[in-house]
TORKOL-4160 file (C-alpha; in steps of 0.2 Angstrom, whole numbers, padded with zeros to 4 digits, m for minus):
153
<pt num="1" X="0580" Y="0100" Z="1011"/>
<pt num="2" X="0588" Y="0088" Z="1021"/>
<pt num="3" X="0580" Y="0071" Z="1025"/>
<pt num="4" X="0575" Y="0069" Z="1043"/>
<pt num="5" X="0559" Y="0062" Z="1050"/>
<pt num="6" X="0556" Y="0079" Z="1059"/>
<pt num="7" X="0558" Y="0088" Z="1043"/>
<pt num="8" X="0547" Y="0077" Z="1032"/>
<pt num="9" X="0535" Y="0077" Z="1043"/>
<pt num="10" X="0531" Y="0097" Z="1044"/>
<pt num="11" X="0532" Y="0093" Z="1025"/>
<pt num="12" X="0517" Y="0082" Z="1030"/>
<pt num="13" X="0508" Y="0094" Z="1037"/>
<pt num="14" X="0511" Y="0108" Z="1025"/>
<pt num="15" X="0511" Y="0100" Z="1008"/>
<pt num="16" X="0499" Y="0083" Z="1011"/>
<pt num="17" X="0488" Y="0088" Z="1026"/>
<pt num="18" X="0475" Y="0074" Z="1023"/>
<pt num="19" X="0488" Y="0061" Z="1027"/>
<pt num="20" X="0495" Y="0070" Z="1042"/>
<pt num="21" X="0478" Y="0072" Z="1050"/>
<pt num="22" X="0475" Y="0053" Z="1045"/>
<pt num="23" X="0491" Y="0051" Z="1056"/>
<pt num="24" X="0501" Y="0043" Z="1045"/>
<pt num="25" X="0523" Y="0050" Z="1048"/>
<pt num="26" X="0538" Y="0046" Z="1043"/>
<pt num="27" X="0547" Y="0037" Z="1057"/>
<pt num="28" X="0566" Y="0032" Z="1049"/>
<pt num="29" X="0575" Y="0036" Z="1033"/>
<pt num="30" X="0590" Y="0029" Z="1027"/>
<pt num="31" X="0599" Y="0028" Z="1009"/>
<pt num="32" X="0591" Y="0011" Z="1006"/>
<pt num="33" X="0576" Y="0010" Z="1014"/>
<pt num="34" X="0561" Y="0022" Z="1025"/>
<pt num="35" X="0547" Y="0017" Z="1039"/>
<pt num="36" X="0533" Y="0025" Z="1041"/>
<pt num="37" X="0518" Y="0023" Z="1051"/>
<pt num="38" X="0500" Y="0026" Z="1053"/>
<pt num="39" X="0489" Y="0020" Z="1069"/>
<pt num="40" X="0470" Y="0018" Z="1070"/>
<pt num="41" X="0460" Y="0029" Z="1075"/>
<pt num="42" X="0443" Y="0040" Z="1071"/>
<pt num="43" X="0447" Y="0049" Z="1059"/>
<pt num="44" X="0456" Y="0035" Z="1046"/>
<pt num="45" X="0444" Y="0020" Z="1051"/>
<pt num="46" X="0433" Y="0011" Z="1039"/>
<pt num="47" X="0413" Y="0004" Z="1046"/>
<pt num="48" X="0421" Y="m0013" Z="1051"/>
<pt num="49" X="0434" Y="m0005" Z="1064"/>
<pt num="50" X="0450" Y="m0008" Z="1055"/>
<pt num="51" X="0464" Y="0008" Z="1046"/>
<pt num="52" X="0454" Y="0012" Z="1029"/>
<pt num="53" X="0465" Y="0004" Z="1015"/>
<pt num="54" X="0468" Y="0023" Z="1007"/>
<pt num="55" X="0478" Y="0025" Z="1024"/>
<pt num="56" X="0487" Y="0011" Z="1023"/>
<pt num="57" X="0490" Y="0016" Z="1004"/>
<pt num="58" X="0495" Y="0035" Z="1008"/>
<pt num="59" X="0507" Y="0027" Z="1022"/>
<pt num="60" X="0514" Y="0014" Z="1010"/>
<pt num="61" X="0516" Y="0025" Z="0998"/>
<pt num="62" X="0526" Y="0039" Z="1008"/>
<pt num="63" X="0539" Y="0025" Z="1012"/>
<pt num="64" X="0543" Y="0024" Z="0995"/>
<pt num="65" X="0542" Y="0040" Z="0989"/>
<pt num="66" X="0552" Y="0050" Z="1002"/>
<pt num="67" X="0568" Y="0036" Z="0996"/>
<pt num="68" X="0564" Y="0043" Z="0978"/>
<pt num="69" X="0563" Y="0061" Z="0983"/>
<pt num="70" X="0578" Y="0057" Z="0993"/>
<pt num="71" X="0590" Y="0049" Z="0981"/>
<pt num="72" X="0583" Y="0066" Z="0968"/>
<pt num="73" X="0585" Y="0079" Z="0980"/>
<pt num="74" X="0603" Y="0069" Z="0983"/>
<pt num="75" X="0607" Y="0068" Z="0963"/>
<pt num="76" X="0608" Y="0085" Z="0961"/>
<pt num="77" X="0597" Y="0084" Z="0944"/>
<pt num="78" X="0581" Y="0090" Z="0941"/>
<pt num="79" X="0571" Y="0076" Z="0937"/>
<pt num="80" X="0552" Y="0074" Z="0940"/>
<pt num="81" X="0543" Y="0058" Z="0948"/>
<pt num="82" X="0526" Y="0050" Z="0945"/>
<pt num="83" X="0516" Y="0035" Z="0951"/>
<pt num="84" X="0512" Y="0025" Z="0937"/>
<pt num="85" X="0502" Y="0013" Z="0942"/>
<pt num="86" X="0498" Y="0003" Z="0961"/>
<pt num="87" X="0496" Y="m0016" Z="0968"/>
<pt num="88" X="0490" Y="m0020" Z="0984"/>
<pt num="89" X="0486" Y="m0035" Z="0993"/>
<pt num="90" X="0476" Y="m0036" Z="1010"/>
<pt num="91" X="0480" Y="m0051" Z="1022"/>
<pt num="92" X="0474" Y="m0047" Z="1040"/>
<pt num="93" X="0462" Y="m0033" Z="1046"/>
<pt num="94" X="0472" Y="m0016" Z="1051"/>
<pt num="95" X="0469" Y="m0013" Z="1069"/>
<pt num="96" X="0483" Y="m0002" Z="1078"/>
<pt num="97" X="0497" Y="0002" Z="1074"/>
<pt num="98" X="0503" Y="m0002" Z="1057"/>
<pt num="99" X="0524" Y="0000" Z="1051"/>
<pt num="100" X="0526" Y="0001" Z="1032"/>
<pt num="101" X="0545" Y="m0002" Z="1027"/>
<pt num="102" X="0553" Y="0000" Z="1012"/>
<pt num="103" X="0571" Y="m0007" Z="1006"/>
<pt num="104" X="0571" Y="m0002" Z="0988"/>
<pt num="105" X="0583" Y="0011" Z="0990"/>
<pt num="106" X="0597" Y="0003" Z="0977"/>
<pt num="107" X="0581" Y="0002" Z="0962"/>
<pt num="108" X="0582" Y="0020" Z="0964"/>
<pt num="109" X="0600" Y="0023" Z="0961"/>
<pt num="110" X="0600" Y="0012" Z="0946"/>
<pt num="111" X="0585" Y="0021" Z="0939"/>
<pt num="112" X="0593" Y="0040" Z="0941"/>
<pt num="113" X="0608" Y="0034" Z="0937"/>
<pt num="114" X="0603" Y="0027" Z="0918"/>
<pt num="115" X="0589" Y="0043" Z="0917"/>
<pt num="116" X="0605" Y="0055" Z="0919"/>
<pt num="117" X="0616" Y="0045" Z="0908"/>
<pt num="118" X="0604" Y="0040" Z="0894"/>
<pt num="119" X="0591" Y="0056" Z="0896"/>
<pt num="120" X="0579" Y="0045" Z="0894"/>
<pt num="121" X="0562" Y="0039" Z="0906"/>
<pt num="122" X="0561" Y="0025" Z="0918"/>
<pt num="123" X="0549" Y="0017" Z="0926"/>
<pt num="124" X="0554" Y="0004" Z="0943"/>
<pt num="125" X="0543" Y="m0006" Z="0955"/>
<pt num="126" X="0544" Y="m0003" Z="0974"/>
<pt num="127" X="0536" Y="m0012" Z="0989"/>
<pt num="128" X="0532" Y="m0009" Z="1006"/>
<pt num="129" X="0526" Y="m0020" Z="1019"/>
<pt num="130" X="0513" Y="m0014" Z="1032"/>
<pt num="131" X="0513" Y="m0025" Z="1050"/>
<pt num="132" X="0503" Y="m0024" Z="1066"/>
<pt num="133" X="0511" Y="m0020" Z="1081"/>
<pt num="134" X="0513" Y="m0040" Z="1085"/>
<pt num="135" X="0525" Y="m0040" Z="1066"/>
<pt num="136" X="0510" Y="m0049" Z="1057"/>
<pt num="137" X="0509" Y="m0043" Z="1038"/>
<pt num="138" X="0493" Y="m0034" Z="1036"/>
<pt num="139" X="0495" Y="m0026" Z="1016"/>
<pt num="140" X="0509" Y="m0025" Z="1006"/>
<pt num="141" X="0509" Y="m0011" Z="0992"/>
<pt num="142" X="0518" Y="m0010" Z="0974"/>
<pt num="143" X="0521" Y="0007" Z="0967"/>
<pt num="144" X="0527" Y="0008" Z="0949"/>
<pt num="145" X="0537" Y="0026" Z="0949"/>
<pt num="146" X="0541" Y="0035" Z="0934"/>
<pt num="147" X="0556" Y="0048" Z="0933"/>
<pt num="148" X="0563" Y="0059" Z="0919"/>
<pt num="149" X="0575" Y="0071" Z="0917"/>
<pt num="150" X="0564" Y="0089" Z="0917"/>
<pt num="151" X="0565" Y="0099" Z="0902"/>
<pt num="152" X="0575" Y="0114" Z="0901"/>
<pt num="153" X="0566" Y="0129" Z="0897"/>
C-alpha cells in the first residue's frame, strides 16, 4: 500500500471505523514523522465539553503507528507490531481542533533494522504531542511498540 493521507484514511474507514466516525485522519506522512488530527464534535465529547481522552489517544496513537506501519511496509520484511504499553499526560481541556505530531521516525529504523539483523524482539517508545488550534499543548501521548520478525510457517 503506499503511504498517502488519502489512502490511510479509507484505511480508517474500512479497518478502524470507530476512529473514523470519531473524526480523527491522518493529515501528513513523511519518513520521520506523521500528523493527525481529530476535532470536537458530538460524537467524541466527554460531559464537560472537551474531545474525550480515548480520541485524543486513538488520534495520538494513529500518528505513531502509521511511521511503524510505514517503515514495515517499506522494509520489505514481515514483521508483526504491538503496543506494549501507553503514558499520557493531560494539560489543557481539548476543545477544537487538536493536531498530534509525531517525529520518531529514525527510533523505528533502528528498531527494524536490529530486529532483521539479530532476529530478535524489540520494543521502542514514541511520542506525540496534541495542540489546540492556537498551538497550546493539550496531551501528549507515549506508545511503547513492540515488533518481531513473523514466524515462518
Amino acid at each position: 500500500m503506499k503511504f498517502t493521507p488519502k489512502k490511510l484514511n479509507t484505511f480508517l474507514m474500512v479497518k478502524l471505523p470507530s476512529a473514523w466516525i470519531c473524526g480523527v485522519r491522518v493529515v501528513s506522512i513523511t519518513e520521520n514523522s506523521c500528523t493527525t488530527t481529530a476535532k470536537l464534535s458530538w460524537i467524541n465529547k466527554n460531559p464537560f465539553r472537551s474531545m474525550f481522552w480515548a480520541v485524543q489517544g486513538m488520534t495520538a496513537e494513529l500518528a505513531t503507528g502509521v511511521l511503524v506501519m510505514k517503515a514495515i511496509n517499506d522494509s520489505n520484511q514481515k514483521i508483526a507490531m504491538l503496543v506494549a504499553s501507553n503514558k499520557a499526560t493531560f494539560s489543557k481541556k481539548a476543545v477544537g481542533r487538536i493536531t498530534f505530531i509525531t517525529t520518531d521516525g529514525a527510533k523505528i529504523a533502528k528498531a527494524i533494522a536490529d530486529t532483521v539483523s539479530t532476529g530478535e524482539g524489540q520494543t521502542f517508545w514514541m511520542e506525540a504531542v496534541g495542540k489546540d488550534e492556537v498551538g497550546d499543548e493539550v496531551s501528549v501521548f507515549q506508545f511503547e511498540w513492540t515488533i518481531k520478525l513473523k514466524s515462518k510457517k
